[in-house]
N, C-alpha and C positions, 0 to 999 in steps of 0.2 A: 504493500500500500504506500499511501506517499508519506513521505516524512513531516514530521511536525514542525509546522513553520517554512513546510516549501511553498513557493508560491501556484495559487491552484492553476493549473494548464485550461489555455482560451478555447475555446470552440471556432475554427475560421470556415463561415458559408463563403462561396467561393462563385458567383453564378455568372455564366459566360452569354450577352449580350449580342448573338449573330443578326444583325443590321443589313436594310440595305441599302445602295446610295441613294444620296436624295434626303428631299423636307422631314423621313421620317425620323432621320440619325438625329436633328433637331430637335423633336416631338420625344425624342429617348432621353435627350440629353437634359433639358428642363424639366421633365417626371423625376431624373434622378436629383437636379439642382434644389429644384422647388416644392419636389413631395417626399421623396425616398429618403434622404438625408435628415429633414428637420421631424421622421418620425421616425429613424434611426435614434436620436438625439431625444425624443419623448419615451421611446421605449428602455431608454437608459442603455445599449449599444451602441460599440463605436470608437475610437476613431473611424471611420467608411473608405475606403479607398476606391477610385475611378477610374480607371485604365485603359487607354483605348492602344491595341495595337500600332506600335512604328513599323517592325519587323517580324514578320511572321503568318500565320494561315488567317485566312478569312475576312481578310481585310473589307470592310468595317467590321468591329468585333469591338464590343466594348464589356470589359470585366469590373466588377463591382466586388468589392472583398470586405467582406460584414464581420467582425469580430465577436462574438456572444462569450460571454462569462462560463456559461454553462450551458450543456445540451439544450434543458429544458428552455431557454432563453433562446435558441433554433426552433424548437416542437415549437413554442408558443408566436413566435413572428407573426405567421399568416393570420394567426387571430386577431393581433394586438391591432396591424395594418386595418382587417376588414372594420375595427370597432373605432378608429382612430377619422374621425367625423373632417379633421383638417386636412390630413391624407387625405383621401375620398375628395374635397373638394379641387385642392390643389394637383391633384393627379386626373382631373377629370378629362382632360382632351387625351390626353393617354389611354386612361383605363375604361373610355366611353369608343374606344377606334372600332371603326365598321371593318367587318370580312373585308370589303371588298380597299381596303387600306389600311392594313395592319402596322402596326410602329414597329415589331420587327420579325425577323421569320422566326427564330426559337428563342428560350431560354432554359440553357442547360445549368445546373447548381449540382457542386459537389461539397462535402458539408469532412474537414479535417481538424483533429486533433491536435494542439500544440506540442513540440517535443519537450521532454523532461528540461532540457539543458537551457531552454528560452521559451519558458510557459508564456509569454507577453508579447506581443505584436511590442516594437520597436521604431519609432517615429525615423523619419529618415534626417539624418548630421545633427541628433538627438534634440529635435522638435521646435517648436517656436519659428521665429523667423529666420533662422537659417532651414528650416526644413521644408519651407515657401519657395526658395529659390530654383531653379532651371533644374531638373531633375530625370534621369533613366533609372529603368527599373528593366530589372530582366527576371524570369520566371522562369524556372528552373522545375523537369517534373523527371524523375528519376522512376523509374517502371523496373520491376525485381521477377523473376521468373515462378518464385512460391513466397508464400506467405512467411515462412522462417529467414526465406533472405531478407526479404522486403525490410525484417524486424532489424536485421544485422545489420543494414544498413544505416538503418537507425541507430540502433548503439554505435554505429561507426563516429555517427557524428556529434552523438551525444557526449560521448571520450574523447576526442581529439577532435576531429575536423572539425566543426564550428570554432574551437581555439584556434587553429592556423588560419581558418580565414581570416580573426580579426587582429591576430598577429600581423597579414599581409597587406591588411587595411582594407578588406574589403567589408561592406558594413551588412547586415543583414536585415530583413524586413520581420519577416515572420518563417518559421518551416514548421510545415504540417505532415501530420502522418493519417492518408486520407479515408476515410471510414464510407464513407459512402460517396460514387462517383466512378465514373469509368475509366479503363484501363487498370483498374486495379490489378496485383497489390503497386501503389507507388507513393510515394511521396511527394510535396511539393512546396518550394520554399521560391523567397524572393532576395533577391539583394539591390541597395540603391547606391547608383553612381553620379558624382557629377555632369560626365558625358562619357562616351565612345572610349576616349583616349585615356581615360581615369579606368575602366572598364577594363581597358586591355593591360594597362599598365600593374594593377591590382594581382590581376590572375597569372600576369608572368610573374607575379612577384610569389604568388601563393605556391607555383609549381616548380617554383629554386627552390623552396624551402624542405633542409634537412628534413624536418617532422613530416615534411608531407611525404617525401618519397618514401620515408620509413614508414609511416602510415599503411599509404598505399601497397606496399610490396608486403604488410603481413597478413600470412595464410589467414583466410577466413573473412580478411576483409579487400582483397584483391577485385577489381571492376567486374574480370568474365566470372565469379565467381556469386556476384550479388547483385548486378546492375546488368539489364538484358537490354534496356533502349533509355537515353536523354532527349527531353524535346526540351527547348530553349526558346523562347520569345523576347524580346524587348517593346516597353511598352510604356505612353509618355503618361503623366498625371493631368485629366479634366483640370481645368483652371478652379473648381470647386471643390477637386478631392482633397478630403483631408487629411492625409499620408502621403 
């Protein structure tokens, strides 16, 4: 069980936003500004994060990453939303759209655990208004072939690797270990960079590092041995999001 006095591990809903181009990307973007956000913020969830694909599948694609305390603070959303009268109003040209002009084609949500080692979603250049400033965000989803690697990799990161990346300066957002959602079993964490070139500079720095190659080359936690596929995106913050 968890230790006394560890801090308790977040709940991250995680729901991915497939758009398509045109007035409707608009009609998405102010439902999340004007209604999704300020009943995140009544339902006591939150920081909210916004994300719309730079690089990567689907472009338009906009990800929304909802933090919850507890499970049951995910079970209860959809309630809190239908009973939340401000919501309902403010979301109304959105949540009133006719078949025949939908706001967007799907919305897919996968609902992950925080790891033991970073129970806490982490503001990006630790919050305030440096964490306003010009920002990349890359998403990282790590796919494991059984359910026991998937864990292994986890403990991977929970013992060391999350330490060497912030040895190497790379910052982290949140990593989750994902419970419901496809492709499982995998993982999925974020890190935030100033730009590109902070991005690359970081990660060379993380794969000089002593710890990491010894890391990496011991039995049991070696890549072909726990890690079956990486999908990577980068992806800028809505001028709203608050992360």
């Amino acid at each position: 069980g968890p230790q006394a006095g560890a801090p308790a591990r977040e709940f991250y809903e995680l729901r991915r936003y497939t758009l398509r181009r045109g007035p409707a990307t608009a009609l998405v973007n102010t439902y999340l500004e004007q209604a999704l956000l300020p009943a995140c913020q009544r339902a006591g969830t939150g920081p909210v994060g916004v994300f719309n694909v730079s690089i990567g599948p689907n472009s338009p694609t906009t990800y929304v990453l909802i933090p919850h305390r507890a499970a049951d603070g995910f079970a209860r959303f959809p309630e809190q939303l239908m009973a939340d009268a401000a919501y309902q109003a403010a979301g109304k040209a959105y949540l009133e759209t006719p078949a025949t002009s939908p706001a967007f084609v799907r919305v897919e949500t996968s609902l992950m655990r925080a790891f033991s080692s970073i129970p806490r979603l982490e503001l990006p250049f630790g919050g305030g208004e440096a964490g306003r400033r010009s920002r990349l965000f890359e998403m990282r989803i790590y796919e494991s072939h059984s359910e026991k690697a998937a864990l292994k990799k986890i403990e991977m990161f929970n013992t060391g690797e999350i330490a060497i990346f912030r040895k190497a300066g790379l910052m982290p957002v949140f990593f989750g270990e994902t419970i419901v959602g496809p492709s499982m079993p995998n993982l999925t964490y974020m890190l935030v960079y100033e730009d590109m070139a902070a991005r690359d500079k970081y990660w060379t720095a993380f794969q000089g590092l002593p710890e990491w190659k010894a890391l990496a080359s011991t039995p049991g936690f070696t890549d072909p041995e726990i890690v079956s596929s990486i999908t990577n995106m980068y992806l800028r913050p809505a001028a709203f999001s608050q992360i």
